[in-house]
VEXLUM-229114 format. One record per residue (C-alpha): residue number from 1; residue in three letters; x negated, y, z. Coordinates in steps of 0.2 Angstrom, whole numbers. Layout:
# VEXLUM-229114
+-----+------+-------+-------+-------+
| pos | code |     u |     v |     w |
+-----+------+-------+-------+-------+
| NUM |  ALA |     X |     Y |     Z |
...
+-----+------+-------+-------+-------+
This chain:
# VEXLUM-229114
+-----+------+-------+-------+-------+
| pos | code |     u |     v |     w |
+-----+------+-------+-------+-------+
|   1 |  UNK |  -102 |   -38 |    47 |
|   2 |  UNK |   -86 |   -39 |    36 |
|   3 |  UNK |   -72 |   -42 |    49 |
|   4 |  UNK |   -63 |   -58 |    49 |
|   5 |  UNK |   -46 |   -57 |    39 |
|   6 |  UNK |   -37 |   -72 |    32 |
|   7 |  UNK |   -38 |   -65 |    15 |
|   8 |  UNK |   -36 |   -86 |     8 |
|   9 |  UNK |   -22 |   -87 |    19 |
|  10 |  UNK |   -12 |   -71 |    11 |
|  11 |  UNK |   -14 |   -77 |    -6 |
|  12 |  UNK |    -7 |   -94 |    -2 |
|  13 |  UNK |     8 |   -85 |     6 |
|  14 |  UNK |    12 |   -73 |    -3 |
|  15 |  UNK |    28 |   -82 |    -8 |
|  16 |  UNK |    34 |   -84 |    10 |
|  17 |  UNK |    51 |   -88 |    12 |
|  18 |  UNK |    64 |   -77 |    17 |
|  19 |  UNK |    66 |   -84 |    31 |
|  20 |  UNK |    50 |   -72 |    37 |
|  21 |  UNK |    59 |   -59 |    35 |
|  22 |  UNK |    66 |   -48 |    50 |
|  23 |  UNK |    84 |   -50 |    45 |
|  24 |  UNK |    87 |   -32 |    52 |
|  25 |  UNK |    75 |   -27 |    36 |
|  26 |  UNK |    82 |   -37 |    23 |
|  27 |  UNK |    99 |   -29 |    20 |
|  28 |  UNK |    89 |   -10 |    19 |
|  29 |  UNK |    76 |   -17 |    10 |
|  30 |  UNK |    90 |   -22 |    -2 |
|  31 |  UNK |    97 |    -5 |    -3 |
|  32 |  UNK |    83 |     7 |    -8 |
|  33 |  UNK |    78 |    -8 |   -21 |
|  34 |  UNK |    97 |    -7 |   -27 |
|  35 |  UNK |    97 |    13 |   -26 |
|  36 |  UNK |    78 |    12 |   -35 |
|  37 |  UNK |    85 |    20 |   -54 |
|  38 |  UNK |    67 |    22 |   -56 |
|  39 |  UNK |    60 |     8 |   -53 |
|  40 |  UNK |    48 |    17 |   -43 |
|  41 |  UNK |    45 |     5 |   -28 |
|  42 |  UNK |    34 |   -11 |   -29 |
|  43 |  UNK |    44 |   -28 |   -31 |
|  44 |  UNK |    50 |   -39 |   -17 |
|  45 |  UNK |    34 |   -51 |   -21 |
|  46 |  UNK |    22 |   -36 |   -21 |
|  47 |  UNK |    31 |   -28 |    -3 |
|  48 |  UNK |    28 |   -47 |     5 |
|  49 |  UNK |    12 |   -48 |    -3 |
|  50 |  UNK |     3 |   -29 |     7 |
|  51 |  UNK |    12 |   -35 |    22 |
|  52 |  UNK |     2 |   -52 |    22 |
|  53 |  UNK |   -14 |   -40 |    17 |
|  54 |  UNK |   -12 |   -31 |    32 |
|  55 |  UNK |    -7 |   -43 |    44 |
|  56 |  UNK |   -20 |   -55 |    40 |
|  57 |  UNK |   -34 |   -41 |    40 |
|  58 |  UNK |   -28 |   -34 |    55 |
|  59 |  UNK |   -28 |   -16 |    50 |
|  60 |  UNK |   -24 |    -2 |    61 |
|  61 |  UNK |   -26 |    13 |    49 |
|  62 |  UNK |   -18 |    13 |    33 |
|  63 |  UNK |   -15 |    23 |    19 |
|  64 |  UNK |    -3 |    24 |     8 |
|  65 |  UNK |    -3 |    37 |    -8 |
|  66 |  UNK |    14 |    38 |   -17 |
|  67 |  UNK |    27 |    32 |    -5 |
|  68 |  UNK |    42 |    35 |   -16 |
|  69 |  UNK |    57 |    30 |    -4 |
|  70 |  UNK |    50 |    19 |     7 |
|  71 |  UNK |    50 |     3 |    -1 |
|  72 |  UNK |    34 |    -3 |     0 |
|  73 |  UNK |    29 |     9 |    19 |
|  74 |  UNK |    44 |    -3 |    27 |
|  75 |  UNK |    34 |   -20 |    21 |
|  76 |  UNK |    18 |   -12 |    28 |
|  77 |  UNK |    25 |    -5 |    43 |
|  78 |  UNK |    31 |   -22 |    50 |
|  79 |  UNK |    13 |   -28 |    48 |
|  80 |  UNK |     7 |   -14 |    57 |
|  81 |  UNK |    19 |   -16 |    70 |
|  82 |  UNK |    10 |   -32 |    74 |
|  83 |  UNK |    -7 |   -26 |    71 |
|  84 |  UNK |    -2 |   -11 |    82 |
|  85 |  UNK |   -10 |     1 |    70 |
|  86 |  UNK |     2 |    17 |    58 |
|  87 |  UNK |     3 |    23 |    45 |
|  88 |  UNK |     2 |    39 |    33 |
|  89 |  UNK |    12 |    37 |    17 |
|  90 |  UNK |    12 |    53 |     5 |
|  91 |  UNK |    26 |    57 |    -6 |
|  92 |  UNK |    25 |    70 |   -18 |
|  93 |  UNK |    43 |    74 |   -24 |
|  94 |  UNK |    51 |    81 |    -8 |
|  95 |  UNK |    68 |    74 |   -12 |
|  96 |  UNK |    59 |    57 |   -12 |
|  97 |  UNK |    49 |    61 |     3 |
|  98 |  UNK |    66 |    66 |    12 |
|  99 |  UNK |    73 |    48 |     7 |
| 100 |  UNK |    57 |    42 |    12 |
| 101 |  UNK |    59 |    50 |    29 |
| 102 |  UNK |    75 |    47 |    32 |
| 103 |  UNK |    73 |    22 |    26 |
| 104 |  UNK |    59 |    22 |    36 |
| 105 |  UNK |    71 |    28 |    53 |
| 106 |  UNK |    85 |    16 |    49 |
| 107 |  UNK |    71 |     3 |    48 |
| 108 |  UNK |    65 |     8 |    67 |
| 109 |  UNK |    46 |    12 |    61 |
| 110 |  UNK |    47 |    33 |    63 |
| 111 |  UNK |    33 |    27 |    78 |
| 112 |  UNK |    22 |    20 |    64 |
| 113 |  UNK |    24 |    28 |    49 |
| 114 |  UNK |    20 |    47 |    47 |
| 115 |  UNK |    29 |    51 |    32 |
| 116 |  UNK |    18 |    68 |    20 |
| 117 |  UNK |    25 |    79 |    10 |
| 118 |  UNK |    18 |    86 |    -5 |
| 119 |  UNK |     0 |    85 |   -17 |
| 120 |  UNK |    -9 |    69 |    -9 |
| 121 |  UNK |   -25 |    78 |   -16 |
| 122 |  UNK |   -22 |    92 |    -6 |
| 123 |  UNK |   -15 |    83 |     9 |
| 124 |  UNK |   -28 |    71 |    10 |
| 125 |  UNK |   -43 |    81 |    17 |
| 126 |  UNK |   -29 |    87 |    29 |
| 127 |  UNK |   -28 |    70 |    38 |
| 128 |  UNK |   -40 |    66 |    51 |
| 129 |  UNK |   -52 |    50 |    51 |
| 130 |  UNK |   -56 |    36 |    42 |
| 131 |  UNK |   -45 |    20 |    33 |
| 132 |  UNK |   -46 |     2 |    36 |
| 133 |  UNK |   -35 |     0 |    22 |
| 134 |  UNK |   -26 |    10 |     7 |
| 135 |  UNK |   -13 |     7 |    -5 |
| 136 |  UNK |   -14 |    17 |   -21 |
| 137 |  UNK |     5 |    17 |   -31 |
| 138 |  UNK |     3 |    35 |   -39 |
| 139 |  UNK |     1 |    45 |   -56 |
| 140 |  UNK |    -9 |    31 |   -64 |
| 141 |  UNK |   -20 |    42 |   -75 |
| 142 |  UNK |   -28 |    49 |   -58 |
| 143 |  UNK |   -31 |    32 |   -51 |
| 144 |  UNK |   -50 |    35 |   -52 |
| 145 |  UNK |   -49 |    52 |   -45 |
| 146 |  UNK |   -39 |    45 |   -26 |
| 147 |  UNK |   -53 |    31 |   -28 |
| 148 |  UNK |   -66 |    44 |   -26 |
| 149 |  UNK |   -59 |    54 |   -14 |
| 150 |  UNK |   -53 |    41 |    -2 |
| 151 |  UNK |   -68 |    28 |    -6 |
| 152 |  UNK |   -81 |    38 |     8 |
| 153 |  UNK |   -66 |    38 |    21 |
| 154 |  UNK |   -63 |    17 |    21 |
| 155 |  UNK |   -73 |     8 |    34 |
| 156 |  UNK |   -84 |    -6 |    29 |
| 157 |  UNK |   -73 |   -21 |    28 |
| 158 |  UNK |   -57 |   -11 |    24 |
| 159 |  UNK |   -46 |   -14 |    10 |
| 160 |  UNK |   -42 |    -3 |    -8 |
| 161 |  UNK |   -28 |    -8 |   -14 |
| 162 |  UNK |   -18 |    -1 |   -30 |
| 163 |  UNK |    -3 |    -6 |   -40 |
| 164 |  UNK |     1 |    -9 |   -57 |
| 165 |  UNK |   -15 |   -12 |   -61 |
| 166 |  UNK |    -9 |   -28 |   -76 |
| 167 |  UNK |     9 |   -20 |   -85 |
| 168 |  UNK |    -1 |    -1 |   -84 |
| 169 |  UNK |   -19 |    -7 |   -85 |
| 170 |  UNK |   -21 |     1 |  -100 |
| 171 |  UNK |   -19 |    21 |   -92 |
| 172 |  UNK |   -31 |    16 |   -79 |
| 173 |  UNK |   -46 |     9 |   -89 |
| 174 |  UNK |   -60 |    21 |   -81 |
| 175 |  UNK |   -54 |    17 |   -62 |
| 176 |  UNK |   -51 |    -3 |   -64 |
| 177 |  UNK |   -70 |    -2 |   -74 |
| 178 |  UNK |   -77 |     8 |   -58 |
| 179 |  UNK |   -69 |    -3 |   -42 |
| 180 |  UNK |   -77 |   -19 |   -54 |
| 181 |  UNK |   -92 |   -13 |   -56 |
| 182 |  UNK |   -97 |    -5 |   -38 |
| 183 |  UNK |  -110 |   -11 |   -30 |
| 184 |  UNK |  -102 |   -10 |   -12 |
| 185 |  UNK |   -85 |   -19 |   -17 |
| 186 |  UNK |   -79 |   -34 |   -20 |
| 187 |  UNK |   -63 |   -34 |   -32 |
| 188 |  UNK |   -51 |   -46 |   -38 |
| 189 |  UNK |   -36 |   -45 |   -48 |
| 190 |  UNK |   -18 |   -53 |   -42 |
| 191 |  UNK |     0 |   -55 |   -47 |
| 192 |  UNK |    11 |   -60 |   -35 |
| 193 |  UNK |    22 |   -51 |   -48 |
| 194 |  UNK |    20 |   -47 |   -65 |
| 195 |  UNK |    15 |   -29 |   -60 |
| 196 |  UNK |    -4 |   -35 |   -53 |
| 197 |  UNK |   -15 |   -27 |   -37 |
| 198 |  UNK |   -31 |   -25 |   -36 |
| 199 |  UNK |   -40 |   -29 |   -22 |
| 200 |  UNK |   -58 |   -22 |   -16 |
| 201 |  UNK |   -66 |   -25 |    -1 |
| 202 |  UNK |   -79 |   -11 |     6 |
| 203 |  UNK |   -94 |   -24 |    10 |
+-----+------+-------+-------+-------+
């Protein structure tokens, strides 16, 4: 049975105010997005919107491949301080991953989030267990490539997620054709910016 998750309720709220937000978050959320040269973290819509994903869901064991500086691991390590779940963000640049390390302490989530550096193809088989839900922000051109190695690691119910699947659709054509097309998922396409997520649910 596909676990109850209010996926409805995300999508209507995915433009929750502010007023949401930890305010001990907001001012270092604002820094790395200043710092973000770039442009390498997701926007403020997309980091509300994967916090609502997970909350809603309820997921525990999350996965995140790409995790430039932290941007988008704080959003979803709030979640999963209330689902009571972690996280395992991989960075490949290690001076990245250093920063990484280094946003997601001054945030108070180093209990949550386990922070990976280095080849997330080579780190992955490393890790230990399944995923309830995975966020995929990395080399475009190999989206279909993580897809297939994470896709017989995600529980039934859990969440694929990946970014920038509308303003870079067209260097991940073979990878947005194969999470539509699978027989096992469901998949839809939002925008809570103008960068786009897909969404596929493990049935």
């Amino acid at each position: 049975m596909i676990k109850r998750w209010g996926f409805l309720a995300a999508l209507m709220l995915m433009t929750v105010s502010t007023a949401a937000q930890a305010p001990d978050h907001s001012k270092l959320l604002g820094q790395i997005k200043a710092a973000d040269k770039g442009q390498l973290a997701v926007s403020e819509e997309d980091g509300r919107f994967l916090r609502l994903l997970i909350a809603s869901s309820g997921s525990r064991r999350v996965l995140e491949i790409g995790g430039a500086s932290g941007y988008s691991a704080i959003w979803m390590g709030m979640a999963l301080r209330d689902t009571g779940g972690r996280l395992v963000t991989i960075e490949y640049d290690p001076v990245r991953a250093k920063e990484l390390a280094g946003n997601v302490q001054k945030a108070g989530l180093s209990d949550i989030v386990q922070v990976v550096t280095g080849d997330a193809f080579q780190q992955i088989p490393k890790l230990q267990g399944s995923f309830d839900f995975v966020f995929l922000d990395a080399w475009k051109r190999d989206y279909k490539k993580f897809f297939e190695m994470v896709y017989p690691r995600l529980d039934k119910g859990g969440l694929f997620v990946a970014h920038n699947v509308v303003n870079k659709r067209d260097e991940m054509g073979d990878f947005l054709d194969a999470v539509q097309k699978h027989p096992t998922l469901w998949t839809t396409i939002v925008s809570p910016s103008g960068e786009g997520m897909s969404v596929s649910l493990k049935r």
